[in-house]
C-alpha positions, 0 to 999 in steps of 0.5 A: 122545138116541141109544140104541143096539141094540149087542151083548148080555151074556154073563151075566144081569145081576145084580139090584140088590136083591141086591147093594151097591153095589161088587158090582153095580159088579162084575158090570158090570165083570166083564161087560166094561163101560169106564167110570167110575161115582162115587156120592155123598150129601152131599159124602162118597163112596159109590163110586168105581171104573172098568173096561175102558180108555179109549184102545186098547189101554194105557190103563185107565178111571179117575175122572179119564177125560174122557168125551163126555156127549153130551145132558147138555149140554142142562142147561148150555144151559138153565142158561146161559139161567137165569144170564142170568134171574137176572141179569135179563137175560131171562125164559123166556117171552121170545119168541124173536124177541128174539134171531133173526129167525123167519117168522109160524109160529114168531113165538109160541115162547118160551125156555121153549118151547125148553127143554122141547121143546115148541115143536114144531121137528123135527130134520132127519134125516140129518145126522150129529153132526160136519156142517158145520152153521154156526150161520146153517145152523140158524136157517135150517133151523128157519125153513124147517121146519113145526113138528110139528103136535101134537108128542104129546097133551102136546105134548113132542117131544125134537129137539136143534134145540130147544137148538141155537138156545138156544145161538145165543141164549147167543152172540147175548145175550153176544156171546162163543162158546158155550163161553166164554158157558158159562164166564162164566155157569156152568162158572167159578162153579159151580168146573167145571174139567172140562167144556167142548169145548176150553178145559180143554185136557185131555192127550190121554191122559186122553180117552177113546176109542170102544171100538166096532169100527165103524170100528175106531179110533173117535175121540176127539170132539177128532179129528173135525173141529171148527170153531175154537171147538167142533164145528160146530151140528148138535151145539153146544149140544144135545150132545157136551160133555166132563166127568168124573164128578167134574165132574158131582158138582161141578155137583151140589154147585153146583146145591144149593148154589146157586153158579152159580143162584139157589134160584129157577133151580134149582127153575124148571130141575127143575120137570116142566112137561111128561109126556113120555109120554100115560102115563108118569111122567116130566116134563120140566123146563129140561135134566132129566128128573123124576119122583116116587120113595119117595125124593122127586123124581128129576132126572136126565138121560142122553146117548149117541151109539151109543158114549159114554153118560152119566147124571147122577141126583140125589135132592136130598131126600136129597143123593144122587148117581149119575155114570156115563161109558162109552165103550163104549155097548151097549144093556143100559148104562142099567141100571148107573146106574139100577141103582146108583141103586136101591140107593142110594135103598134103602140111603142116602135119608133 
């Protein structure tokens, strides 16, 4: 994850505990924010709204805009892994040695190692997002590193690597593309229609565009310059998927409906295995991020890098979602989901 210091307010920001739902909307938007946000229990709509626009100058942010979700991609890889497990195919604690060749140093690290960034691989630095980085260029590069000696006391440490070679590993099991792996093992059963890199083939008109000023036409992700079947690995896998957020509310419903994994996968993905901070209350599970709330446990996940941001929040206890995309990441974005999903916990949890 990539959290940007960009910008700032021009008015404080509204506190949750006073607003609903579409009014905090409203001070965001009213505050220049570009997104879409969609909030959900059960199969009903609690919100559904967007401001500022999603391509220059013309073009205004609607439910159907398809954003990059940058890390939530991580939750994909993980769960494409664990179809795989309840096809039988694979267990977590496989070494990963099964699939890629490692040296000595690394020979004991497992799947699940991978998933819940404990497994101790760095990132290198540096590299941007779009380098031509083949696939063969990170199984190397993760060869060669040292792994972190006591990554934390808990022994989590976040790096992308971790999910890049879990995509080589969905490629090398199934022998397609990553994406199309994706797509056999939990796009098509889960009913996401929206969400890939290339195969939606979405119009143009409906990706967004960066709003930041840095350059001043920022991309679509689709104008970098893609290998054929994706972006290349420093981002493959660990992020930089697209979706809308009604893509998210559909692989919400699938996670609790049990279409794409099995209950067992669902509940081995959301298990906190491990605290992400010596002192913190959240817990990493396979993809999502855990805690425990008034409202029973909250899983959720978020993505950004310095101008996309995207969360997913889900409260399965009480079936309660929070979708957000924005293409205009500044540093004060991460308070409108979390603060939607505030009064929704308050107004709505059972």
């Amino acid at each position: 994850m990539f959290f940007a210091l960009l910008g700032c307010t021009d008015v404080p920001l509204p506190d949750p505990a006073d607003h609903d739902l579409q009014s905090y909307f409203d001070a965001f938007a009213e505050d220049g924010f570009a997104g879409t946000v969609l909030v959900t229990q059960g199969d009903d709509v609690l919100l559904a709204d967007a401001s500022g626009t999603c391509r220059r100058p013309d073009v205004a942010c609607a439910r159907d805009t398809v954003y990059d979700i940058g890390s939530l991609t991580k939750q994909f890889t993980a769960a494409g892994i664990m179809a795989l497990a309840d096809r039988g195919v694979l267990t977590p604690d496989d070494l990963v040695t099964r699939w890629v060749e490692l040296p000595d140093d690394k020979a004991h690290l497992t799947l699940h190692d991978l998933m819940t960034h404990t497994s101790g691989i760095l990132d290198p630095s540096l590299l941007r997002d779009y380098a031509k980085i083949t696939r063969d260029d990170v199984i190397d590069t993760i060869s060669r590193r040292s792994l972190q000696p006591d990554a934390s006391p808990t022994g989590y440490s976040y790096a992308n690597h971790n999910y890049s070679l879990l995509g080589a590993i969905l490629e090398i099991e199934t022998g397609l593309p990553y994406e199309e792996a994706l797509q056999d093992l939990v796009f098509a059963p889960a009913g996401l229609s929206e969400t890939g890199y290339l195969l939606p083939s979405w119009p143009d008109e409906r990706i967004a565009q960066g709003r930041h000023a840095w350059p001043a036409r920022w991309k679509t992700p689709l104008e970098f310059d893609w290998d054929d079947d994706g972006p290349w690995w420093n981002l493959r896998a660990n992020g930089g998927l697209l979706s809308t957020v009604d893509d998210l509310f559909a692989w919400h419903r699938a996670l609790r409906d049990h279409t794409a994994l099995t209950a067992d996968a669902v509940d081995a993905s959301q298990t906190p295995y491990v605290r992400e901070f010596e002192d913190g209350s959240t817990f990493y599970g396979y993809g999502w991020v855990v805690s425990d709330t008034d409202a029973g446990p909250e899983v959720w996940h978020d993505g950004g890098n310095g101008i996309f941001y995207a969360m997913a929040i889900r409260y399965p206890d009480s079936d309660l979602g929070v979708f957000f995309a924005s293409n205009d990441e500044r540093d004060d974005d991460w308070r409108l989901p979390w603060g939607l999903s505030s009064i929704v916990t308050r107004d709505f949890a059972q």
